[in-house]
N, C-alpha and C positions, 0 to 999 in steps of 0.2 A: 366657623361663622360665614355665612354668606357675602361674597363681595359684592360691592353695587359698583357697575359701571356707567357713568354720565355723558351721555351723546345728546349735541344741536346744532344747528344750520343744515346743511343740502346733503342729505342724501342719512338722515340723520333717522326718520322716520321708517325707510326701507330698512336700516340699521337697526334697531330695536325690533323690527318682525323679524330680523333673522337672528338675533339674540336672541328672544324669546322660546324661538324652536329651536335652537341650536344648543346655545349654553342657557338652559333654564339653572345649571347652577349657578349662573351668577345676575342678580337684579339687573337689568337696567332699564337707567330713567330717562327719559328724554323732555330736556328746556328750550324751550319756546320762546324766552324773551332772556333780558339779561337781567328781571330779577327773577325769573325763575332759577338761570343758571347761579344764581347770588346764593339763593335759599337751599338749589342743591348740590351743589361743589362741597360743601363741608360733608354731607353723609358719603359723600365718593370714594375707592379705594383706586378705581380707572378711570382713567376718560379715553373717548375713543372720538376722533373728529379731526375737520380743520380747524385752526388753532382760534380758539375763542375763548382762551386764560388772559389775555391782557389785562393786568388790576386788579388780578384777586391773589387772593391768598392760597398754595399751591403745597405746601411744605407738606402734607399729609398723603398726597398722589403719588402712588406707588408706580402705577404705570401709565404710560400716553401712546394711545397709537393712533399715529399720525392718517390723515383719510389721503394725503398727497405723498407722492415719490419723492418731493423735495421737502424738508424741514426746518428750514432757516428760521422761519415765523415761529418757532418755537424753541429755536437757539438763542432770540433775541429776547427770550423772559428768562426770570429765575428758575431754573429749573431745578427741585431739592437732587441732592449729590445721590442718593438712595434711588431715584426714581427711573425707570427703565423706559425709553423711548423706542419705539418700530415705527415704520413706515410702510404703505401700501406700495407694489408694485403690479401684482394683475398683471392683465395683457395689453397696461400702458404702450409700452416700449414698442410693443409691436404697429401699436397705433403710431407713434413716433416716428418709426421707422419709413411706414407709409404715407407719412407726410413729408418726410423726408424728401423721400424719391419722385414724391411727385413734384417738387420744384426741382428739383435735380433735374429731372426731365424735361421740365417745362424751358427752362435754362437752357439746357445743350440740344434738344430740338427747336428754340426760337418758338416757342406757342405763341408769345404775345407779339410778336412780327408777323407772323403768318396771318393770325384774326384780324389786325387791323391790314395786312393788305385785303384780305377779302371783303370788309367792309372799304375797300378802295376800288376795288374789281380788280387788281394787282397780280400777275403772273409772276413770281419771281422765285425759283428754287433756290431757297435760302439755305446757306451751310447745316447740317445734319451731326453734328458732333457723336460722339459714342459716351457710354460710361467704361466701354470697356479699354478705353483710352485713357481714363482720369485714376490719378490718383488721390484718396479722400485719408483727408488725416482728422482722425476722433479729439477733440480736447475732452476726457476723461471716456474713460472704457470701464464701469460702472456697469451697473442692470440695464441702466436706457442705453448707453454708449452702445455695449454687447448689444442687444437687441437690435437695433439701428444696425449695426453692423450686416449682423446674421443677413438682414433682407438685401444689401447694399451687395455683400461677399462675393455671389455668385457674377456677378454682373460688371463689377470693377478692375481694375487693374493689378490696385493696389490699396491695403487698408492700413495706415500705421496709427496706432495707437500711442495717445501721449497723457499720463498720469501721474500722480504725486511722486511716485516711486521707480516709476520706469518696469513695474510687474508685466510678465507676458503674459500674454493672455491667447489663446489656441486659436481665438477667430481673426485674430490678428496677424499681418505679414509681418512689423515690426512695432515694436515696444521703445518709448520711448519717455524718460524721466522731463519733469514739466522742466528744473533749473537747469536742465541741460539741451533744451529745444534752442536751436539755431533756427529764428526764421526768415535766415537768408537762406536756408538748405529746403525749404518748403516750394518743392517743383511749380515754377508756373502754369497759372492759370488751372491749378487745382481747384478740390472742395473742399474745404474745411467745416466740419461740424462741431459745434460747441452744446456740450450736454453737462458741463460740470455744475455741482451744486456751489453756493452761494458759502462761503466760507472766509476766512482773516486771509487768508493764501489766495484764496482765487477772488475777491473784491478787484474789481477793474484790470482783472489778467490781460486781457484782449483790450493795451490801451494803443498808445500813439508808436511808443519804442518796436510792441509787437505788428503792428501793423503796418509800417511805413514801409517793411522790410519784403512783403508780398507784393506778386508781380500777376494781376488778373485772375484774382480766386474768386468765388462762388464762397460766403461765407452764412454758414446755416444757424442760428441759434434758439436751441429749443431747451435750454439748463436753464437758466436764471439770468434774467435781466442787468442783476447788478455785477455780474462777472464780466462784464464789456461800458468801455468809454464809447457812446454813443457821437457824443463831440468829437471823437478822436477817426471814428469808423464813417462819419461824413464827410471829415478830410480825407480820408483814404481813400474813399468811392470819388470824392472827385480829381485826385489824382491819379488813377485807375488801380491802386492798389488793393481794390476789392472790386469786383466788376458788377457784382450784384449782391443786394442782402437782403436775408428773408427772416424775420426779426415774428418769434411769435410771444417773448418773455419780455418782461419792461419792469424798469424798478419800482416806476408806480402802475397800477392797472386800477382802470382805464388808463391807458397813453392819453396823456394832458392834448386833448386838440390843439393846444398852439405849440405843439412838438413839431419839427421841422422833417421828422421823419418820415410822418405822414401823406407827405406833400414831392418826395426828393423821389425823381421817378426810377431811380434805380433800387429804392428800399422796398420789399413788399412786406406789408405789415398784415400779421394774422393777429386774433386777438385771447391768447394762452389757449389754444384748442387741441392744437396738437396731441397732447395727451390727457385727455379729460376723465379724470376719475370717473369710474362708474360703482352701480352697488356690487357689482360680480370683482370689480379688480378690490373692493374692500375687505369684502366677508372671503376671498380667498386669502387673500393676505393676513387679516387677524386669524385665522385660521391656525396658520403658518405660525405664526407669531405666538399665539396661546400655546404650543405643541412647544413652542423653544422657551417659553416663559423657564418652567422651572429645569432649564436641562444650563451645562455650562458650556456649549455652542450656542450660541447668540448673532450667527456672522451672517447669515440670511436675511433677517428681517430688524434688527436691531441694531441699532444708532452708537457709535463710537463717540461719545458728547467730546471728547478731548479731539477729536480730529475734526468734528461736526459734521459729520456723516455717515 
């Protein structure tokens, strides 16, 4: 019998023209409002989307695939025990990666000293830092983490990787287990990039304890918002235990305007762009994900629910 799969919100319409030609074996429907999703989430065997199950009834949904790299928003419903979750990743990471370096850059070339001397009329050859000086340490080396790296690699000094497990990983100089990270041992005035997804284990990793213990890092976060004390990373910045922050995740989104962040001249705030699903990073990813559906690898595109990710 034919499966129906149920896609809606952004990107949801390109989604069902490429289902359509693509998998004409399988229906899919696309809701427009939320009582359409109402009337058809019950004929559903899939869904495919950002997560817009909150408050229904789910227990029937065989499989969910994700239209975002991260999945929290769909950790945090009842997900039935049977039901198979994937996640897109596409040529996210790469996008990531190039956001990355460009504050990296901007950072240890002084861009934003340099602009405001010349709307000063200001001569001043200001310090010129290298990357090939800096050593940048990954919090999780993941798809996005790897990818970031890859672009970072040629260019850097040093890259160490720090993950649940302390796994190596080849693009990595060293591998490192997250309970076993000293960050007194974290070289001054590094980079530190935060790419971990939002999980029981990483909720507020990056609080006051990890932080106070840095000495002039560059701290990048493009993983999830709610993996970092933001109260905690303001007292660090102004004790110079972070020198700059480039903050593009937030736990809530929109960043509440009376956020202090906003406002704090050493924070720059991007507003979750960095890696912007597109229809190309989707329909390759379910792709991906259909071809593993009935096989028993699943370690590609498929969600580990018990580790949540």
């Amino acid at each position: 019998m034919k499966k129906t799969l149920l896609t809606s919100g952004r990107l949801s319409k390109e989604f069902k023209t490429f289902m359509d030609k693509e998998f004409p074996e399988i229906k899919c429907v696309r809701a427009e409002s939320p009582q359409e999703i109402k009337d058809l989430l019950p004929t559903a065997n899939y869904v495919g989307g950002f997560n817009f199950l909150n408050g229904y009834e789910i227990d029937h949904i065989e499989w969910i695939h994700s239209f975002g790299a991260g999945v929290d928003s769909f950790m945090q419903i009842s997900i039935p025990e049977n039901c198979l979750l994937s996640k897109t990743t596409g040529k996210m990471g790469i996008r990531m990666g190039e956001y990355c370096l460009t504050y990296i850059l901007e950072d240890l070339k002084q861009v934003d000293k340099i602009h405001t001397n010349q709307q000063k009329k200001v001569w001043d050859q200001l310090k010129q830092s290298s990357l090939r000086h800096q050593e940048v340490y990954f919090l999780g080396t993941g798809y996005v983490g790897t990818e970031i790296a890859k672009i970072l690699k040629p260019l850097s000094k040093k890259l160490i990787g720090i993950n649940s497990r302390g796994n190596e990983n080849a693009i990595f100089d060293q591998s490192i287990a997250i309970d076993s990270i000293n960050p007194d041992s974290i070289t001054a005035g590094s980079i530190i990039i935060n790419s971990l997804p939002l999980t029981d284990k990483t909720e507020k990793l990056v609080n006051k304890d990890f932080l106070q213990h840095l000495k002039n890092c560059l701290f990048i976060n493009v993983g999830r918002g709610g993996t970092v004390d933001h109260e905690a990373l303001l007292v660090a910045i102004d004790q110079g235990h972070i020198r700059k922050a480039v903050l593009d995740v937030f736990e809530e989104e929109p960043l509440n305007k009376e956020s202090s962040l906003w406002i704090h001249p050493k924070c720059f705030i991007t507003p979750h762009l960095a890696g912007i699903t597109d229809i190309f990073d989707v329909t390759e990813s379910f792709k991906m994900a259909f071809e593993q559906l009935n096989h028993a690898d699943k370690s590609n595109q498929f969600i580990q629910k018990k580790r949540q990710y």
